[in-house]
mmCIF file of the N, C-alpha and C atoms, coordinates in Angstrom:
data_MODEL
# 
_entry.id   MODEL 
# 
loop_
_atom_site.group_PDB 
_atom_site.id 
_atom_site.type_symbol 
_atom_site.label_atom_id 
_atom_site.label_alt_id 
_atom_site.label_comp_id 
_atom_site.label_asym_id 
_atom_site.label_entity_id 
_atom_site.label_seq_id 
_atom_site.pdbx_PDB_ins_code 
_atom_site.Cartn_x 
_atom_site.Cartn_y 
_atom_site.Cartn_z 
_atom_site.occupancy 
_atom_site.B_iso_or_equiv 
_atom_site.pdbx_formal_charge 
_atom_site.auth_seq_id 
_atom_site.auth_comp_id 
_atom_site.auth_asym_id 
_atom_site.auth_atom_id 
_atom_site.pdbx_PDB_model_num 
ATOM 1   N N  . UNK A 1 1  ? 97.230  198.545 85.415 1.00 0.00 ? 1  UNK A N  1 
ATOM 2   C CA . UNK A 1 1  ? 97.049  197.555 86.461 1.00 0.00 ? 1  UNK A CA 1 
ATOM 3   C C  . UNK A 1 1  ? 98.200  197.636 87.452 1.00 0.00 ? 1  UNK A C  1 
ATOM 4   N N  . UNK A 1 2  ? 97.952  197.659 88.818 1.00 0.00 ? 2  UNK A N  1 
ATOM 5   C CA . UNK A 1 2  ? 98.907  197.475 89.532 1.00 0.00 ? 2  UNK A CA 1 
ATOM 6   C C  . UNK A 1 2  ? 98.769  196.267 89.877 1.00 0.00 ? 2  UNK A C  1 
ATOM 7   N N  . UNK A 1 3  ? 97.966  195.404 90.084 1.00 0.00 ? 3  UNK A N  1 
ATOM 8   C CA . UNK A 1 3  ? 98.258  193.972 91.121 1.00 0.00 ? 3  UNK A CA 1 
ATOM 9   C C  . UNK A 1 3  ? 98.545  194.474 92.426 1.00 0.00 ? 3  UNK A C  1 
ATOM 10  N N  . UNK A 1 4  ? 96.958  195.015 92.762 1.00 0.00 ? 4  UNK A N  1 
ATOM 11  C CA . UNK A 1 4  ? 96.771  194.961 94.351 1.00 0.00 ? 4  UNK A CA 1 
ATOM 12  C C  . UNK A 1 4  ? 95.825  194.145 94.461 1.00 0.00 ? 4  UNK A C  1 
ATOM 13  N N  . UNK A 1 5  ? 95.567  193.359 94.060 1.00 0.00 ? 5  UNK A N  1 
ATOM 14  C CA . UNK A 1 5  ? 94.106  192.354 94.428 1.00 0.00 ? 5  UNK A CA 1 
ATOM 15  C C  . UNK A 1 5  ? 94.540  192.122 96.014 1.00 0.00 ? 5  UNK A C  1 
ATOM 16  N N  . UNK A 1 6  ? 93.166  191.811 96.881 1.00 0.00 ? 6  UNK A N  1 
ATOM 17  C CA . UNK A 1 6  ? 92.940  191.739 97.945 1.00 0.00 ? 6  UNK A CA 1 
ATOM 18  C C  . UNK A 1 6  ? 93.476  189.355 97.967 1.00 0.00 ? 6  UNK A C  1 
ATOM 19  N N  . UNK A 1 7  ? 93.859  188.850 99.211 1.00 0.00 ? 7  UNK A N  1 
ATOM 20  C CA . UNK A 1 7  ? 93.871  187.643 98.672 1.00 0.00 ? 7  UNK A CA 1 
ATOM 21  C C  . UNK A 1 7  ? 92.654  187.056 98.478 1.00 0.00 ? 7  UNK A C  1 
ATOM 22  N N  . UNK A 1 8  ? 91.215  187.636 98.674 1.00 0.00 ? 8  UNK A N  1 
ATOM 23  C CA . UNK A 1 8  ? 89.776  187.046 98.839 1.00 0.00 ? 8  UNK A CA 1 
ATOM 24  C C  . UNK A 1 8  ? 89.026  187.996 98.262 1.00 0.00 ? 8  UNK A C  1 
ATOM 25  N N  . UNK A 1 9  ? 88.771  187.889 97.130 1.00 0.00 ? 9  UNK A N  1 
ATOM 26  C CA . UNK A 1 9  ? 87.581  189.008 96.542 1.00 0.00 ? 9  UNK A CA 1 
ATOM 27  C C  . UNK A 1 9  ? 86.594  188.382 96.069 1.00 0.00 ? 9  UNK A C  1 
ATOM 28  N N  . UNK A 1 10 ? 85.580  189.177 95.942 1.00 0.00 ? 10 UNK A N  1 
ATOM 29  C CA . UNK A 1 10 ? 84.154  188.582 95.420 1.00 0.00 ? 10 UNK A CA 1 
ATOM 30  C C  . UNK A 1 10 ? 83.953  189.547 94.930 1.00 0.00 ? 10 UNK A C  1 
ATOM 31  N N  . UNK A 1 11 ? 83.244  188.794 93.574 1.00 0.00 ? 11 UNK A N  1 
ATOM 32  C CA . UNK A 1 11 ? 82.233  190.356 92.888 1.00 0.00 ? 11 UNK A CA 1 
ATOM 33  C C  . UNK A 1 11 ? 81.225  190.017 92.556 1.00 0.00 ? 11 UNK A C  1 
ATOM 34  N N  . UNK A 1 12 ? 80.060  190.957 92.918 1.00 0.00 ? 12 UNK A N  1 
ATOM 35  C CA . UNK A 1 12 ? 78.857  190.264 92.482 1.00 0.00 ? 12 UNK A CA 1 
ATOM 36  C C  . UNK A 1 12 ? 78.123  191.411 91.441 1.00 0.00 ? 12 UNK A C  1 
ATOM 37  N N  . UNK A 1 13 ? 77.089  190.943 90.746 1.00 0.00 ? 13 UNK A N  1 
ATOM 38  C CA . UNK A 1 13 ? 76.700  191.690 89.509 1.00 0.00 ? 13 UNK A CA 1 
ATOM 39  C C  . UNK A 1 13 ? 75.779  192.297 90.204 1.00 0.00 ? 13 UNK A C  1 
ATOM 40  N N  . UNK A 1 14 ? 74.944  193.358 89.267 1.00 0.00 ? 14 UNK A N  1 
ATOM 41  C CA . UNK A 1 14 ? 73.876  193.836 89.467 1.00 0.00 ? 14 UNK A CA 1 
ATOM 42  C C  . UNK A 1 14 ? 72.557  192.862 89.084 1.00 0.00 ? 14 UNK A C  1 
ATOM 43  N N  . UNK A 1 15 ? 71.523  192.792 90.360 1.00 0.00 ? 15 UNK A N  1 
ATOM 44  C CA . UNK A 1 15 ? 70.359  192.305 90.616 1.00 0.00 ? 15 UNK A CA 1 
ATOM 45  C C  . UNK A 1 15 ? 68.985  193.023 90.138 1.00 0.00 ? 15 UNK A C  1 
ATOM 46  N N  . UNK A 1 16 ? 69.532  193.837 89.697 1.00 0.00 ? 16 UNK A N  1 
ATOM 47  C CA . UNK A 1 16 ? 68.197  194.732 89.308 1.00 0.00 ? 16 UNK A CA 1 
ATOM 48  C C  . UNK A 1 16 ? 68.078  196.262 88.484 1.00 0.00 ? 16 UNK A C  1 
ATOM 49  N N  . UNK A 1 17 ? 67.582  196.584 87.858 1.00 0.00 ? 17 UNK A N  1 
ATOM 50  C CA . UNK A 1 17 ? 67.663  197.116 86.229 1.00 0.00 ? 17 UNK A CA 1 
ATOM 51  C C  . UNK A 1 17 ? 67.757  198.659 87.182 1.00 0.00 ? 17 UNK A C  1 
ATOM 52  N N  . UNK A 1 18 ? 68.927  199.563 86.751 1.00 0.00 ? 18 UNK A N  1 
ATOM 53  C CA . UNK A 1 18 ? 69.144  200.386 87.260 1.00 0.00 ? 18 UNK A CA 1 
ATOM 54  C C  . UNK A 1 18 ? 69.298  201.748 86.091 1.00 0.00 ? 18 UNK A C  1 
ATOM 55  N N  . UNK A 1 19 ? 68.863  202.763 85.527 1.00 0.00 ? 19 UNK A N  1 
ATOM 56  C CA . UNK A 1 19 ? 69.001  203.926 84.763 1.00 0.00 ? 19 UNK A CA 1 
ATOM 57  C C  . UNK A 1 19 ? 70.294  203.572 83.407 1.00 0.00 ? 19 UNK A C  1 
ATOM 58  N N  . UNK A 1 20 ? 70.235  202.918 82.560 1.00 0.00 ? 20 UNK A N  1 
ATOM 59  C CA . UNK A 1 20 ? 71.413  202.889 81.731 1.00 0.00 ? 20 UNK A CA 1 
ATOM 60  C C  . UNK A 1 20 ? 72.201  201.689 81.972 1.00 0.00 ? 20 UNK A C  1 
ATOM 61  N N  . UNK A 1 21 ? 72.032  200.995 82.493 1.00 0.00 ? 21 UNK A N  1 
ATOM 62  C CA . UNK A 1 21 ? 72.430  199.712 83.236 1.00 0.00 ? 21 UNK A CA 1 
ATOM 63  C C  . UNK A 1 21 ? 71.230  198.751 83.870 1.00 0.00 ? 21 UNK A C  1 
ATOM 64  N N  . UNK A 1 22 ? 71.173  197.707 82.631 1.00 0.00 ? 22 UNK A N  1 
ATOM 65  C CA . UNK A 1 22 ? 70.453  196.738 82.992 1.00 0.00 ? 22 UNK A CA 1 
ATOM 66  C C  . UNK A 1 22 ? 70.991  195.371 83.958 1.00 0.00 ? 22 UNK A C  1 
ATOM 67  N N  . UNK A 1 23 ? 70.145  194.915 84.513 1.00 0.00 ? 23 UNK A N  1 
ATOM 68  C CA . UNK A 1 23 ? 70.633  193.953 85.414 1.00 0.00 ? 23 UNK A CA 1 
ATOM 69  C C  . UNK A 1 23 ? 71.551  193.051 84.594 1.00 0.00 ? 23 UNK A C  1 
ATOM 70  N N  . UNK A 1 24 ? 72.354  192.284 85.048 1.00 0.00 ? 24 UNK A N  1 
ATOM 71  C CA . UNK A 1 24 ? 73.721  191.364 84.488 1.00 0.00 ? 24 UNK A CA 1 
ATOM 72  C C  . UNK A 1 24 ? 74.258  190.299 85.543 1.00 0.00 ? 24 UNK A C  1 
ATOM 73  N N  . UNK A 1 25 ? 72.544  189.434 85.931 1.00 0.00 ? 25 UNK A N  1 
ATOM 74  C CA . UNK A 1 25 ? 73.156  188.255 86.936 1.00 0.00 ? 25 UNK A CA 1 
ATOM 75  C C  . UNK A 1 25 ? 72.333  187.625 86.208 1.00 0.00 ? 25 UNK A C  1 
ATOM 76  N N  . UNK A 1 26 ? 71.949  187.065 84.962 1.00 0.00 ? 26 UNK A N  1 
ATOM 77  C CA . UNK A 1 26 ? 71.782  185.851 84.011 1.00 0.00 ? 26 UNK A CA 1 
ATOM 78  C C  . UNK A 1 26 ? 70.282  185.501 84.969 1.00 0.00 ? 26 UNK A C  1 
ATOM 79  N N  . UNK A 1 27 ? 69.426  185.944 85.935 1.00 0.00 ? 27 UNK A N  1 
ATOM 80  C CA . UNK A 1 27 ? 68.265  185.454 86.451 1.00 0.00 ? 27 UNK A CA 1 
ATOM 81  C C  . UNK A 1 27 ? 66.919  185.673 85.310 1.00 0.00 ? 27 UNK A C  1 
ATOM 82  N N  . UNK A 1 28 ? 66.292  184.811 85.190 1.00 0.00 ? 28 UNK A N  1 
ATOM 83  C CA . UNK A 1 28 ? 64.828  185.450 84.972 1.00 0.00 ? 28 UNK A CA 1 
ATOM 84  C C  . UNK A 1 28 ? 64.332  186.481 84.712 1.00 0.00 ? 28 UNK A C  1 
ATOM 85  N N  . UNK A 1 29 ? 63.819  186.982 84.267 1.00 0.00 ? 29 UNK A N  1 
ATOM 86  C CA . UNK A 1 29 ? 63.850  187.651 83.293 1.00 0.00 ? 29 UNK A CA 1 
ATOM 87  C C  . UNK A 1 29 ? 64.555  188.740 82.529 1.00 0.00 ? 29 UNK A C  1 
ATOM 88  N N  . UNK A 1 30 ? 65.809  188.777 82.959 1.00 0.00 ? 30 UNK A N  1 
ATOM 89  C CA . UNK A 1 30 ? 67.007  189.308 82.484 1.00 0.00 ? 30 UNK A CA 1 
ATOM 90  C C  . UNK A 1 30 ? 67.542  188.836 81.544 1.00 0.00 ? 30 UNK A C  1 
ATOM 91  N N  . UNK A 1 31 ? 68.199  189.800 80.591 1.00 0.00 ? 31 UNK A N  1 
ATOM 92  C CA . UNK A 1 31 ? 69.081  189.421 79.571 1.00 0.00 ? 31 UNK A CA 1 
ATOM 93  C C  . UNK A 1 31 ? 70.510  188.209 79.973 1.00 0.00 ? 31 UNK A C  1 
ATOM 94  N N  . UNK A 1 32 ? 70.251  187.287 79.148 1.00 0.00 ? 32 UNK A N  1 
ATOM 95  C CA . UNK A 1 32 ? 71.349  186.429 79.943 1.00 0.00 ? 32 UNK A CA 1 
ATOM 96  C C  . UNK A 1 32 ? 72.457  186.726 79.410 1.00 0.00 ? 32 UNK A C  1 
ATOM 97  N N  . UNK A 1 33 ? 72.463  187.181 78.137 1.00 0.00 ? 33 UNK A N  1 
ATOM 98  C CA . UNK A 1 33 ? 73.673  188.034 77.174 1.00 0.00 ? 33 UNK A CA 1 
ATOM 99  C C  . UNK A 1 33 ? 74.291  188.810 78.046 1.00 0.00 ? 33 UNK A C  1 
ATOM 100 N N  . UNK A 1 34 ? 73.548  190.020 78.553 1.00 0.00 ? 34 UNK A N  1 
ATOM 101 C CA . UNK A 1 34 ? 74.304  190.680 79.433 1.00 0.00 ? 34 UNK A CA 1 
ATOM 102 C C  . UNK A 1 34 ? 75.033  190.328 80.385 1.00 0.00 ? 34 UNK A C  1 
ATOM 103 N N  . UNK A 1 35 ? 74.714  189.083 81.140 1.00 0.00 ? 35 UNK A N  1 
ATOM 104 C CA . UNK A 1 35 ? 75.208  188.393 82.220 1.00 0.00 ? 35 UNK A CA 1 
ATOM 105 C C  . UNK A 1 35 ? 76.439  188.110 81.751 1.00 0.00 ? 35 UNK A C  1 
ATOM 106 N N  . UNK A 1 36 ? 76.181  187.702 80.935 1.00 0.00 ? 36 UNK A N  1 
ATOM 107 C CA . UNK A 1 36 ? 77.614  186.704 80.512 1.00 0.00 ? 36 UNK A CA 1 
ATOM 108 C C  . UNK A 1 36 ? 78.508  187.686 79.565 1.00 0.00 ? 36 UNK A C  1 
ATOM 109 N N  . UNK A 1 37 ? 78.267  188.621 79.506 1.00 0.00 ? 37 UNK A N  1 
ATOM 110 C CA . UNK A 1 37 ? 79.233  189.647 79.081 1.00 0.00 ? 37 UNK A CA 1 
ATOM 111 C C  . UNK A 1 37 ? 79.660  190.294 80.273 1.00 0.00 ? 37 UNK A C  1 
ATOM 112 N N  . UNK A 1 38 ? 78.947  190.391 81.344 1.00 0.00 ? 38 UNK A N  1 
ATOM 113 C CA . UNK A 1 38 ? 79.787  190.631 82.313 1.00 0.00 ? 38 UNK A CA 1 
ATOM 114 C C  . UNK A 1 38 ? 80.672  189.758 83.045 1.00 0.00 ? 38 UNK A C  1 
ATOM 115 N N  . UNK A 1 39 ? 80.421  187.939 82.841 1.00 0.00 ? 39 UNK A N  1 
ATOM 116 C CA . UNK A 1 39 ? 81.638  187.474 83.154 1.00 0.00 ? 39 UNK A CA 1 
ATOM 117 C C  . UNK A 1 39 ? 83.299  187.498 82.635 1.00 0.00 ? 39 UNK A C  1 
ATOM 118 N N  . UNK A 1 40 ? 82.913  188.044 80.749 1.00 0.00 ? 40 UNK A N  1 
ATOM 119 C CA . UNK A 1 40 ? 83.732  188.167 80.577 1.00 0.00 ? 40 UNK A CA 1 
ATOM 120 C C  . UNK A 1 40 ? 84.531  189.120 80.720 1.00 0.00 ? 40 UNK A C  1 
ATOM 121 N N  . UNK A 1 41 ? 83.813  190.065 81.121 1.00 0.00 ? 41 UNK A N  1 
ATOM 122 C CA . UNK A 1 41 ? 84.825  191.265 81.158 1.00 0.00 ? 41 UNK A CA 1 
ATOM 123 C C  . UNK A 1 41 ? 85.015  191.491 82.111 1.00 0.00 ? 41 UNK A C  1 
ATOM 124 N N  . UNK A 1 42 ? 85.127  190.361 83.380 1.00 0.00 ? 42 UNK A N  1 
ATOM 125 C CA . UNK A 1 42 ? 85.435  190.368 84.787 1.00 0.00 ? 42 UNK A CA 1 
ATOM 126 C C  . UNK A 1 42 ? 86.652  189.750 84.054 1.00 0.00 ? 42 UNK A C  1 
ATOM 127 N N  . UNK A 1 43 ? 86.482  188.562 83.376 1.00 0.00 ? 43 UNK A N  1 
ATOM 128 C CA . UNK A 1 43 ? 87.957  187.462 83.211 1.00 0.00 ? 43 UNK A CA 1 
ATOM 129 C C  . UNK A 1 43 ? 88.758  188.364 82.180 1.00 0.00 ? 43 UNK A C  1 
ATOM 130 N N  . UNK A 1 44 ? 88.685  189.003 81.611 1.00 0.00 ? 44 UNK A N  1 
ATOM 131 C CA . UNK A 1 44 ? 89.264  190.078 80.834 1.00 0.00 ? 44 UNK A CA 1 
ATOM 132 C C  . UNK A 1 44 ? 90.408  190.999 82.233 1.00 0.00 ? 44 UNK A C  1 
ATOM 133 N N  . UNK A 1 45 ? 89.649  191.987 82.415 1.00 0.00 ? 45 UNK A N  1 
ATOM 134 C CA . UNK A 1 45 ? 90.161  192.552 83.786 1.00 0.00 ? 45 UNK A CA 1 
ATOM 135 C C  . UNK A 1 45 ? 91.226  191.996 84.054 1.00 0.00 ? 45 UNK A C  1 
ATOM 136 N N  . UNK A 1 46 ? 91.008  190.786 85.191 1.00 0.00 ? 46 UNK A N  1 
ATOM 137 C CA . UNK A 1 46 ? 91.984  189.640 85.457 1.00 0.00 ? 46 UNK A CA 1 
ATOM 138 C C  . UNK A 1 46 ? 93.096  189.383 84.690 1.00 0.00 ? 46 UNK A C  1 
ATOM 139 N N  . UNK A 1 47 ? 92.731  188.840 83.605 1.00 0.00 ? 47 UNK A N  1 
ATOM 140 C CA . UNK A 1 47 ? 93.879  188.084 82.968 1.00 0.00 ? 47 UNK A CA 1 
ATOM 141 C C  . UNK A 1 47 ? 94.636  189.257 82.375 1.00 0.00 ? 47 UNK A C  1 
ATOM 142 N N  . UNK A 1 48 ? 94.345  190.074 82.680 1.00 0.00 ? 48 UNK A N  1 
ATOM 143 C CA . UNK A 1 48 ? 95.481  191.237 82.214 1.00 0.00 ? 48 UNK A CA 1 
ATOM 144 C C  . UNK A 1 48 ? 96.333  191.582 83.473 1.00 0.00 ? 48 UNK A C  1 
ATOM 145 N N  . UNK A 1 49 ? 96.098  191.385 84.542 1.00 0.00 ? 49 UNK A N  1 
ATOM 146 C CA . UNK A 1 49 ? 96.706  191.511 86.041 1.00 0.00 ? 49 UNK A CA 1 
ATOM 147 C C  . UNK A 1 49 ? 98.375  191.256 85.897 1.00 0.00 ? 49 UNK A C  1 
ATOM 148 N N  . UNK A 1 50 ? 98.985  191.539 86.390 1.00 0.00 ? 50 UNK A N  1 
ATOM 149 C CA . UNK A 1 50 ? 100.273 190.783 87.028 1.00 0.00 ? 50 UNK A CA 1 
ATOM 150 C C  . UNK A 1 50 ? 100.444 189.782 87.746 1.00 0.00 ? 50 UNK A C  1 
ATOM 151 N N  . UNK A 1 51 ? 99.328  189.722 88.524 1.00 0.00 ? 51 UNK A N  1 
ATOM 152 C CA . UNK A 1 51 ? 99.298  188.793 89.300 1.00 0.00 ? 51 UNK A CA 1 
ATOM 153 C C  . UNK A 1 51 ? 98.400  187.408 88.858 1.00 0.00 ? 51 UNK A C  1 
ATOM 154 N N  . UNK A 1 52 ? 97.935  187.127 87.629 1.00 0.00 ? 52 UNK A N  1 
ATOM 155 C CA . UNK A 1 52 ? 97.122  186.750 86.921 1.00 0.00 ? 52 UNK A CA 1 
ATOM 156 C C  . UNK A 1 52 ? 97.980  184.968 87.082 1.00 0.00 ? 52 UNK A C  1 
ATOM 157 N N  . UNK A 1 53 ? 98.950  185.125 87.167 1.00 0.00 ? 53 UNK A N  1 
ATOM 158 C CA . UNK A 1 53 ? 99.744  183.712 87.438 1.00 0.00 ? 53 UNK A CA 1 
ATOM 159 C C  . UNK A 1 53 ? 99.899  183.039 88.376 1.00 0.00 ? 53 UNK A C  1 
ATOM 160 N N  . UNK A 1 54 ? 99.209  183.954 89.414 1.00 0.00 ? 54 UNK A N  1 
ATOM 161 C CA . UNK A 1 54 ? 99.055  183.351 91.014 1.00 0.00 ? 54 UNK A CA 1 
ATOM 162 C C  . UNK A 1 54 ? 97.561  183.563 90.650 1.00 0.00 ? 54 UNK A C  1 
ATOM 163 N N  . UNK A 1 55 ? 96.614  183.468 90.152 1.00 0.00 ? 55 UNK A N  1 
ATOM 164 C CA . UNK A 1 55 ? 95.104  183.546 90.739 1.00 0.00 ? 55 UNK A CA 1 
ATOM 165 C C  . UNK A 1 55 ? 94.334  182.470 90.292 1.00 0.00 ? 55 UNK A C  1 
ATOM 166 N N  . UNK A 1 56 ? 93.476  182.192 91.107 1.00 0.00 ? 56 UNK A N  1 
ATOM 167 C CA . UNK A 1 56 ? 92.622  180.977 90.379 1.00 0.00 ? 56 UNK A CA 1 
ATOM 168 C C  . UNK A 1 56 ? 91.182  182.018 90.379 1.00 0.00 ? 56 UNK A C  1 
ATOM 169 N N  . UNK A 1 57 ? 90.175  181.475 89.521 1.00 0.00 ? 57 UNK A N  1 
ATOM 170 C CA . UNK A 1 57 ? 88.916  182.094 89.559 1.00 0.00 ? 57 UNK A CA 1 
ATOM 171 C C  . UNK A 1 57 ? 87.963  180.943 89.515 1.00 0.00 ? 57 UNK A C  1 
ATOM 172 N N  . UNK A 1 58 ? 86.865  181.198 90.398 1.00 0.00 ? 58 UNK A N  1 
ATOM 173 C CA . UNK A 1 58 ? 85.853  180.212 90.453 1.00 0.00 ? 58 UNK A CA 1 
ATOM 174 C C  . UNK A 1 58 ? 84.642  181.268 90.458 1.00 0.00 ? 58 UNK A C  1 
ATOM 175 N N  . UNK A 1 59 ? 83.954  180.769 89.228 1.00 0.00 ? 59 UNK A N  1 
ATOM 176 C CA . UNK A 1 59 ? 82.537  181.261 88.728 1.00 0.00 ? 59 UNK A CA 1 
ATOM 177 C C  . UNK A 1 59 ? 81.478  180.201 89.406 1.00 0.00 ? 59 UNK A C  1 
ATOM 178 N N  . UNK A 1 60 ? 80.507  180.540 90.208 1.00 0.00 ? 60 UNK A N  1 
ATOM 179 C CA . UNK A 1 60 ? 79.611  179.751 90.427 1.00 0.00 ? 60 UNK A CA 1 
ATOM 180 C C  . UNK A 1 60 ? 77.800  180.459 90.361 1.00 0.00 ? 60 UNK A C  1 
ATOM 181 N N  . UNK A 1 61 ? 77.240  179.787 90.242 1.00 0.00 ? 61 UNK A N  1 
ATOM 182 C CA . UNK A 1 61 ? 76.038  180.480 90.264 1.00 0.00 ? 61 UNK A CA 1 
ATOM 183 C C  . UNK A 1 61 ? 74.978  179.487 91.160 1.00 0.00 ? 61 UNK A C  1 
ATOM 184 N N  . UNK A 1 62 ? 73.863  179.695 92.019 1.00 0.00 ? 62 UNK A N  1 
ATOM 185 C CA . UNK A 1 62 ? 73.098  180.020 93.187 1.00 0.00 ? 62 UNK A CA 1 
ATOM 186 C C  . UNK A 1 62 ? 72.176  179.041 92.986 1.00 0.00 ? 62 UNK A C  1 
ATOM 187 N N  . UNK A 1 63 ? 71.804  178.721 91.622 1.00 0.00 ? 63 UNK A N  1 
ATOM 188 C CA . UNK A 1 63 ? 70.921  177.702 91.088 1.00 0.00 ? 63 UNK A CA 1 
ATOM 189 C C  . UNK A 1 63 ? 71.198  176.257 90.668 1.00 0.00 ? 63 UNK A C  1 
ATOM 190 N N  . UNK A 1 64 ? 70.436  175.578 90.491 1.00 0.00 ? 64 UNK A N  1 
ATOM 191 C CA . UNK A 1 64 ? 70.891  174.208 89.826 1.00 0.00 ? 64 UNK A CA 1 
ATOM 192 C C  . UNK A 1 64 ? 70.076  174.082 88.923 1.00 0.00 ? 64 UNK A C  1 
ATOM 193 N N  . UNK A 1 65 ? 70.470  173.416 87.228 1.00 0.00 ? 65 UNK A N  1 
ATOM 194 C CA . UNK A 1 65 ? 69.491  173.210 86.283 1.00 0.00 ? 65 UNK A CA 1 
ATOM 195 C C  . UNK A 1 65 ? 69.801  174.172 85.190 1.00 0.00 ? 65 UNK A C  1 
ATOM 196 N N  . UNK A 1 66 ? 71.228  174.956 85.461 1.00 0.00 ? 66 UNK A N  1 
ATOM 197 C CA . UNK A 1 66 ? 71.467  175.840 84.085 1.00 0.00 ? 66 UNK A CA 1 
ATOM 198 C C  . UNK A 1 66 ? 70.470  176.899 83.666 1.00 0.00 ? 66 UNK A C  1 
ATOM 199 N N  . UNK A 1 67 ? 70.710  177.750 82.772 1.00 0.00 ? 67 UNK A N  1 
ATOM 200 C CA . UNK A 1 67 ? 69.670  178.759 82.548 1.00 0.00 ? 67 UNK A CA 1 
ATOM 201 C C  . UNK A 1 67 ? 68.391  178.874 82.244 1.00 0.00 ? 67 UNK A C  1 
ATOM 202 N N  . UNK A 1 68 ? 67.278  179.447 82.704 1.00 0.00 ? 68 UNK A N  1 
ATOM 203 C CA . UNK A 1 68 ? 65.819  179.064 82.003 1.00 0.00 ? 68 UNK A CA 1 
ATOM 204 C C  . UNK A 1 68 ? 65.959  178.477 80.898 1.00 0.00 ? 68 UNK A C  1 
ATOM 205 N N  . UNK A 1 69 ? 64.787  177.540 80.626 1.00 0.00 ? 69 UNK A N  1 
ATOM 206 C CA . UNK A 1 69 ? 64.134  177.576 79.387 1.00 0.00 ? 69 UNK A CA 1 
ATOM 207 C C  . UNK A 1 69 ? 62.343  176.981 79.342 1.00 0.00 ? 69 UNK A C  1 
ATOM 208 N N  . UNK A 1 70 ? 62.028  177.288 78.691 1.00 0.00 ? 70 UNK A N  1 
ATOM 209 C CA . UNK A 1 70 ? 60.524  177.072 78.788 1.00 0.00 ? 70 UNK A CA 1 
ATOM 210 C C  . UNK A 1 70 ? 60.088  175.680 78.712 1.00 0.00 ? 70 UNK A C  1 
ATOM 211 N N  . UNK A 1 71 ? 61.053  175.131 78.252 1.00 0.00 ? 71 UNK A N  1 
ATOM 212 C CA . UNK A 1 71 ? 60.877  173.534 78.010 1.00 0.00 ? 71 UNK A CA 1 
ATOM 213 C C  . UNK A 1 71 ? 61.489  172.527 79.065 1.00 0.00 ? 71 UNK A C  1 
ATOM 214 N N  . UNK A 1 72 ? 60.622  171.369 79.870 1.00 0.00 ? 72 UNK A N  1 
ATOM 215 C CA . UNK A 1 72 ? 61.244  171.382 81.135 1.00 0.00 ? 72 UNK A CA 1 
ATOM 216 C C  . UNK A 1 72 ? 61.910  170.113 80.519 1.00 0.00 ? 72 UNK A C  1 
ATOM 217 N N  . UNK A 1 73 ? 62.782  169.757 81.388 1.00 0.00 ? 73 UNK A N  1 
ATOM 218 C CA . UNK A 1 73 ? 64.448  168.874 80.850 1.00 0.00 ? 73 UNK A CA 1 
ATOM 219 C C  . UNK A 1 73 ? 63.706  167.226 80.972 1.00 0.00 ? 73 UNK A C  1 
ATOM 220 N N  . UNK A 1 74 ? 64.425  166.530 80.686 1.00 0.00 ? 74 UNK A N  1 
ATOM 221 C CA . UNK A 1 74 ? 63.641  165.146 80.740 1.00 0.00 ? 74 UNK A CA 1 
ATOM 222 C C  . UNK A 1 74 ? 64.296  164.531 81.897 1.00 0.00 ? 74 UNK A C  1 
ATOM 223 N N  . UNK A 1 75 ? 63.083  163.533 82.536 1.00 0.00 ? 75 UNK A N  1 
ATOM 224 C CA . UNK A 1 75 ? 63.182  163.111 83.469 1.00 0.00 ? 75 UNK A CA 1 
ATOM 225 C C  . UNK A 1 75 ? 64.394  161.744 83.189 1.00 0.00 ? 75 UNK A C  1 
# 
């Protein structure tokens, strides 16, 4: 690691099932396992940084209502 982070980065996952690499943005009909193994091994990455003591990280996701489920939530 050097600790060149940019001061504004974004990373975004893969959207769609590609040769050996399945999609890993937790949507419908995607593995949500995978998703979330790729957050961690984004925060992995990171927290090994140097610069890991100056960074904040904010995970957000696009939806409201948490991950599918077939059963709809109570009113």
């Amino acid at each position: 690691m050097k600790g060149k982070l940019p001061n504004y980065v974004v990373v975004e996952q893969r959207y769609f099932d590609i040769k050996l690499s399945p999609a890993n943005d937790d949507h419908p009909s995607h593995d949500v396992a995978v998703g979330q193994r790729f957050v961690k091994e984004v925060y992995e990455i990171l927290r090994k940084s140097p610069q890991w003591k100056e960074m904040a990280i904010l995970i957000t996701y696009d939806e409201h209502g948490g991950f599918y489920d077939h059963v709809p939530t109570p009113v």
